[in-house]
N, C-alpha and C positions, 0 to 999 in steps of 0.2 A: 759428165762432171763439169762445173761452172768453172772457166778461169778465172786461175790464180789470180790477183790485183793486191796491192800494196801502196800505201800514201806515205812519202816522207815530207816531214817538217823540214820547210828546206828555204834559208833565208838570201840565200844568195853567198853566204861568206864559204871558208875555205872547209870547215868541216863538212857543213850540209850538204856540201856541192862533191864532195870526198864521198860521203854517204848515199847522195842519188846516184851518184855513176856508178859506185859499187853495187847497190841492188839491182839497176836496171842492166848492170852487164852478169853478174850472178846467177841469171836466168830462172832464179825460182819464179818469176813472177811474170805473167802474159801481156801486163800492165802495169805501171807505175806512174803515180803520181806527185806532183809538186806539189805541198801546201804551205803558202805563205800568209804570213798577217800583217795589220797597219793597225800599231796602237796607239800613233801617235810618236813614235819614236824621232828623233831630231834625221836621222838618217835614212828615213824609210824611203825617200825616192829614191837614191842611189843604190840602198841595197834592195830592193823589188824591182829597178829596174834591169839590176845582172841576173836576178834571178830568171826574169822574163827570157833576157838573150839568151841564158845558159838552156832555158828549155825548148826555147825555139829551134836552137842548134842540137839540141837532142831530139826533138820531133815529141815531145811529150806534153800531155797536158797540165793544165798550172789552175791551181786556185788560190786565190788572195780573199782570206777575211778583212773586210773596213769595221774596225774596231773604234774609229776614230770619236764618237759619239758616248765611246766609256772613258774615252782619256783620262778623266777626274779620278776615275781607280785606280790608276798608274801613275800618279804624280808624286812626287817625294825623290823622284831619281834622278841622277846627271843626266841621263837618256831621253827624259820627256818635260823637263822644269826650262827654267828660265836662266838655271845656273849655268857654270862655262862645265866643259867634259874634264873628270881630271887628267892629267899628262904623268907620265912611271910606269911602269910596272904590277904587273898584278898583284904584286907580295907586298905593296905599298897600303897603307892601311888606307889611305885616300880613295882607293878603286871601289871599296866596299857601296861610293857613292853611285855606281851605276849598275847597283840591282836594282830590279824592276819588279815593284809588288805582285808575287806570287803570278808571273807572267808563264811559267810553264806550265802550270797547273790548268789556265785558262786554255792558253794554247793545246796541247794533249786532249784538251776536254771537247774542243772543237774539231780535233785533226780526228777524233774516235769518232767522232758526229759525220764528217765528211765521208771518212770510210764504211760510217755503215751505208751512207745514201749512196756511194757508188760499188755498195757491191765486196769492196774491198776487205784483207782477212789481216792487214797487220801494218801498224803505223812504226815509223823508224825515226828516231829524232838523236840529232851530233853530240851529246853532253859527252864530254871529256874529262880525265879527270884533273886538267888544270884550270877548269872551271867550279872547281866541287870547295874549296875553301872561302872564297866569297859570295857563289851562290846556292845556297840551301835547296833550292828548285834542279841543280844537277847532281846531286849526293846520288850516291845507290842508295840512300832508305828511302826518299822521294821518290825516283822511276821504279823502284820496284813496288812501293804501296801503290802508287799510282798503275800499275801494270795490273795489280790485283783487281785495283777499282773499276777499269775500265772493262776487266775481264767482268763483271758481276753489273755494269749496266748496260753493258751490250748481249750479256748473255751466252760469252765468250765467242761472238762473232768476231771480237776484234782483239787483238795482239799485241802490246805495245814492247818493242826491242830498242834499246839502247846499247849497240855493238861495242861504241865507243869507250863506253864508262870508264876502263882502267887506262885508256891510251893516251901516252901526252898530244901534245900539237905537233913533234919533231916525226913522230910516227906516223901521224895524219899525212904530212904531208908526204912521207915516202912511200906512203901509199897512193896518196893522191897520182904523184910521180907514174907510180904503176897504172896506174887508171887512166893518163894524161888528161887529170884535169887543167880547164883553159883558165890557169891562177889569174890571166892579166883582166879577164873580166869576170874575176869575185870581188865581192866587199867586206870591208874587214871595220874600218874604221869609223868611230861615234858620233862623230863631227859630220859627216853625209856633204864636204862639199865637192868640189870637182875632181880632185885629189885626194889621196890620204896623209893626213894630218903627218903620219910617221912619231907622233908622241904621246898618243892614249893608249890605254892598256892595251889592246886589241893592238893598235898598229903594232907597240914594243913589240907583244907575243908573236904578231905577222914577222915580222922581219928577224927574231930570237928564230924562231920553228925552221925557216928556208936556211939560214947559216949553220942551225946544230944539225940540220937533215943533208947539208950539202949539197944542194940545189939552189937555181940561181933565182932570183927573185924579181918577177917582170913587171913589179909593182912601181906605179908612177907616186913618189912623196913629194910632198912640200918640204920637207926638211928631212 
């Protein structure tokens, strides 16, 4: 019987990295892989490059799709334009600005491509559900059409599981906690510069999630 292999979408921040360490310590799987992308995003060195260290330090393989060449299909967003990132809160109607044209769709669609070329029986991706009210691409009717879709062009070779879907970020991280993920080199923040901003959605949510889960937060901000 061929071993088990598994690919998780995995960006470097605090859910994916939540998500790799739980399947690769879970044991179902003989192998597990990293899959990350560059679509152009404002912050893709900083979060691909904790992704790298996170995998190196697990001893696992990593692949990075260079999407950079479609950028033009992703533009309209705080994430890949020329605008500034906004700063608040998720609940803030303002945040609505850093969705990214139908980016998990693409994403899924290549993380199923990747896992068939290695063999692989089930792709894992972090949608949460305090991600689900501003981006359409983390709802449960999304991951589960899409789950159907990928079952019917791979031939049901491939799998796609979204563990997360009902879980906030306060839970993530207590689980993280169990897991001892290494939180001081994830990425969280939109802004990609040395530091985390500590005022974009993502940071707010980073720093909300470690205070309501009561764990300490090793996160270097600028503010």
């Amino acid at each position: 019987m061929p071993e088990r292999k598994a690919v998780v979408v995995h960006s470097g921040g605090m859910d994916s990295t939540t998500l790799l360490m739980e399947t690769i310590r879970g044991g179902m799987y003989a192998e597990v892989f990293s899959f990350g992308v560059n679509y152009g995003q404002k912050h893709a060195r900083r979060e691909l490059d904790c992704a790298a260290r996170i995998c190196a330090d697990l001893q696992i393989g990593r692949v990075v799709a260079d999407l950079r060449a479609a950028a033009p299909c992703f533009m309209g967003s705080a994430l890949t334009g020329l605008g500034a990132v906004p700063e608040g809160h998720y609940k803030h109607e303002s945040m609505k600005a850093t969705a990214v044209n139908n980016r998990n769709m693409v994403i899924l669609s290549l993380a199923a491509a990747f896992a068939q070329s290695v063999g692989a029986m089930a792709v894992y991706y972090g949608a949460h559900a305090g991600d689900h009210a501003i981006y359409p691409d983390c709802r449960k009717e999304f991951y589960s059409s899409c789950a159907a879709t990928i079952g019917y062009a791979t031939d049901d070779a491939v799998r796609l599981f979204a563990p997360y879907g009902a879980w906030n970020k306060e839970r993530i991280v207590r689980q993280g906690e169990l897991l001892r993920v290494p939180w001081s080199i994830t990425w969280s923040c939109y802004n990609g510069r040395e530091r985390h901003c500590g005022k974009c959605g993502t940071c707010v949510e980073r720093r909300e999630a470690f205070r309501l889960a009561g764990v300490v937060d090793p996160t270097e901000y600028e503010a």
